[in-house]
C-alpha positions in Angstrom: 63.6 -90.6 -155.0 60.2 -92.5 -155.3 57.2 -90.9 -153.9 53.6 -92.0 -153.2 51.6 -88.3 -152.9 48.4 -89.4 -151.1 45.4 -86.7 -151.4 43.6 -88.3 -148.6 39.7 -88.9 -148.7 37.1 -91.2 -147.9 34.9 -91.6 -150.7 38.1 -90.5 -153.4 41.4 -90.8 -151.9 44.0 -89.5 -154.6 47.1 -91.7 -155.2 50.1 -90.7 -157.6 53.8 -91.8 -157.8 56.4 -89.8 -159.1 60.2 -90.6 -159.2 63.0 -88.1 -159.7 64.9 -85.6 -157.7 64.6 -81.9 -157.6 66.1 -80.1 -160.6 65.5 -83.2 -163.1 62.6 -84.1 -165.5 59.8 -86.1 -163.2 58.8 -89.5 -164.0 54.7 -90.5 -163.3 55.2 -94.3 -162.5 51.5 -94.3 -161.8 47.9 -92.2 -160.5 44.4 -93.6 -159.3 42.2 -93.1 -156.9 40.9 -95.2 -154.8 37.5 -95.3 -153.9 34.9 -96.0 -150.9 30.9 -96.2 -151.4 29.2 -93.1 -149.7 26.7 -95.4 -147.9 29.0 -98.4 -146.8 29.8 -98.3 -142.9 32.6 -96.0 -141.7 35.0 -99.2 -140.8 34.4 -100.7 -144.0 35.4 -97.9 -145.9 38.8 -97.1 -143.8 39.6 -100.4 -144.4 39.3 -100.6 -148.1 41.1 -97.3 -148.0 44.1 -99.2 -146.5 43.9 -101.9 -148.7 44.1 -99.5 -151.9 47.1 -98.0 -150.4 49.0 -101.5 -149.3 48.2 -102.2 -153.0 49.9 -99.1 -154.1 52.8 -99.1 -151.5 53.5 -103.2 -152.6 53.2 -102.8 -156.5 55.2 -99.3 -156.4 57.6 -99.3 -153.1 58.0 -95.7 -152.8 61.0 -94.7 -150.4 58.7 -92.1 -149.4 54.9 -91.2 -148.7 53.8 -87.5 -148.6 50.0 -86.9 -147.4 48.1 -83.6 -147.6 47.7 -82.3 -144.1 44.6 -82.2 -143.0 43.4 -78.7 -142.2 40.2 -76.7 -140.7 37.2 -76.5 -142.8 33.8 -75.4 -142.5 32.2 -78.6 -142.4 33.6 -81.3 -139.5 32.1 -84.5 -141.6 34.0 -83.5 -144.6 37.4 -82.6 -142.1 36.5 -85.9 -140.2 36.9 -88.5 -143.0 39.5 -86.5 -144.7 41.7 -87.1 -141.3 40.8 -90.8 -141.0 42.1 -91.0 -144.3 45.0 -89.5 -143.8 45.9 -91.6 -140.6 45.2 -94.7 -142.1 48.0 -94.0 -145.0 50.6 -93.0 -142.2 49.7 -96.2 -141.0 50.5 -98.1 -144.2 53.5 -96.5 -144.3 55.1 -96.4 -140.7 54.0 -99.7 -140.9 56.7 -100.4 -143.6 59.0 -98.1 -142.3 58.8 -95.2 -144.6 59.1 -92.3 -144.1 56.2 -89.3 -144.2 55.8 -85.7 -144.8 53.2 -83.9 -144.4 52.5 -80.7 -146.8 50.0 -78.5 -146.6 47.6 -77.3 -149.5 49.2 -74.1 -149.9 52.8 -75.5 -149.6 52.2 -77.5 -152.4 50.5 -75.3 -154.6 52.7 -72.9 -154.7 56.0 -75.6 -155.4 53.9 -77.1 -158.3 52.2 -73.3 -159.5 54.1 -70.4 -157.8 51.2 -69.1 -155.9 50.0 -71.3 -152.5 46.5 -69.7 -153.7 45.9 -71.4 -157.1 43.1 -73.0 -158.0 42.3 -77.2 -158.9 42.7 -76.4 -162.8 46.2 -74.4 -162.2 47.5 -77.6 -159.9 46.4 -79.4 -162.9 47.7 -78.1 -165.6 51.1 -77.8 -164.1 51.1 -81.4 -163.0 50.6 -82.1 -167.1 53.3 -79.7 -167.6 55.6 -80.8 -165.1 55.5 -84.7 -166.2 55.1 -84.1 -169.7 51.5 -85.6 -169.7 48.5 -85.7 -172.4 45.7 -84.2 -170.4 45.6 -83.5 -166.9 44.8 -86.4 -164.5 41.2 -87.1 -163.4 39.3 -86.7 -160.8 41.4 -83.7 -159.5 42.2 -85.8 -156.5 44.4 -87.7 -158.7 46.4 -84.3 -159.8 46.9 -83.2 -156.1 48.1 -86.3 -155.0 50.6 -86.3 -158.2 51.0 -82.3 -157.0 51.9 -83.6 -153.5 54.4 -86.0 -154.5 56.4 -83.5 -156.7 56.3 -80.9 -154.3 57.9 -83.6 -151.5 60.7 -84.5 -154.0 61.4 -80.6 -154.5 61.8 -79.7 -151.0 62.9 -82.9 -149.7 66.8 -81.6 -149.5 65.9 -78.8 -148.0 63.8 -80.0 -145.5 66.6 -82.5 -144.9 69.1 -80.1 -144.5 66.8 -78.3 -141.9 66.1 -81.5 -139.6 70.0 -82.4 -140.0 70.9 -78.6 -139.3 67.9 -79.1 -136.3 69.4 -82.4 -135.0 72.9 -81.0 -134.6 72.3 -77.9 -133.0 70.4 -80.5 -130.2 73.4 -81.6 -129.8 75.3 -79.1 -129.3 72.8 -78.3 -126.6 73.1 -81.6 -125.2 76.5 -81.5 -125.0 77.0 -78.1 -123.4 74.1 -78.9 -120.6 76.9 -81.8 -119.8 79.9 -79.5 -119.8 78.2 -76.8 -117.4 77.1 -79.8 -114.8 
């Protein structure tokens, strides 16, 4: 499986690609960020947000896209342009038709680290570890959005299972609303 882990921001928004499947050696098939001035104008920056991630989507067609989900923080500008971000790559993607997850920090801290509570340098240095790189990737936005990706391609079955395991016992229900009638 091919995923693009996108650690959404406006002025750095983290982009990583991993390939592999859980319980196999991870491939890094690429990491960036991609980057909006702090003083350009809120539309201009959203869009050359999307146009960094249509870039990564067309030169690396993942079959999926996870994206941090956004979550409360102290200061509403910072939460603000994080969730802009975020919608405008489930935009990209549902755009092409692929599918997205969403994963929240803690979720994919503790897949990559063991603990949902480690810190930027732990995520880091696991993400080296875990693709067999030199140093750890930099800014740290880069690292999460490589953490994110690996963490989707870990519980990806499992999550499958669950929405299969969801979708049939709505079925079931279905079915036995039309038998009582």
């Amino acid at each position: 499986m091919r995923v693009l882990g996108v650690d959404p921001g406006l002025t750095r928004c983290g982009v990583g690609v991993v390939e592999g499947v859980a319980g196999r050696p991870l491939t890094l098939l690429g990491v960036g960020v991609v980057r909006t001035a702090a003083d350009a104008e809120l539309g201009q920056r959203l869009v050359a947000v999307e146009q960094g991630i249509e870039q990564w989507l067309d030169e690396h067609r993942p079959e999926r896209v996870a994206v941090e989900r956004v979550f409360s923080q102290h200061n509403v500008r910072t939460v603000m342009g994080t969730a802009q971000a975020s919608a405008v790559a489930m935009l990209c993607a549902a755009r092409r038709g692929i599918p997205v997850a969403l994963h929240t920090p803690s979720e994919v801290k503790a897949a990559v680290t063991g603990s949902g509570r480690a810190d930027k340098a732990q995520v880091g240095a696991m993400v080296t570890r875990l693709l067999r790189l030199d140093a750890p990737p930099k800014p740290a936005d880069a690292a999460d959005a490589l953490a994110l990706a690996i963490c989707h391609i870990w519980r990806a079955p499992a999550l499958n299972r669950l929405q299969q395991a969801q979708a049939a016992h709505r079925r079931a229900q279905v079915s036995s609303r039309k038998v009582t009638r």
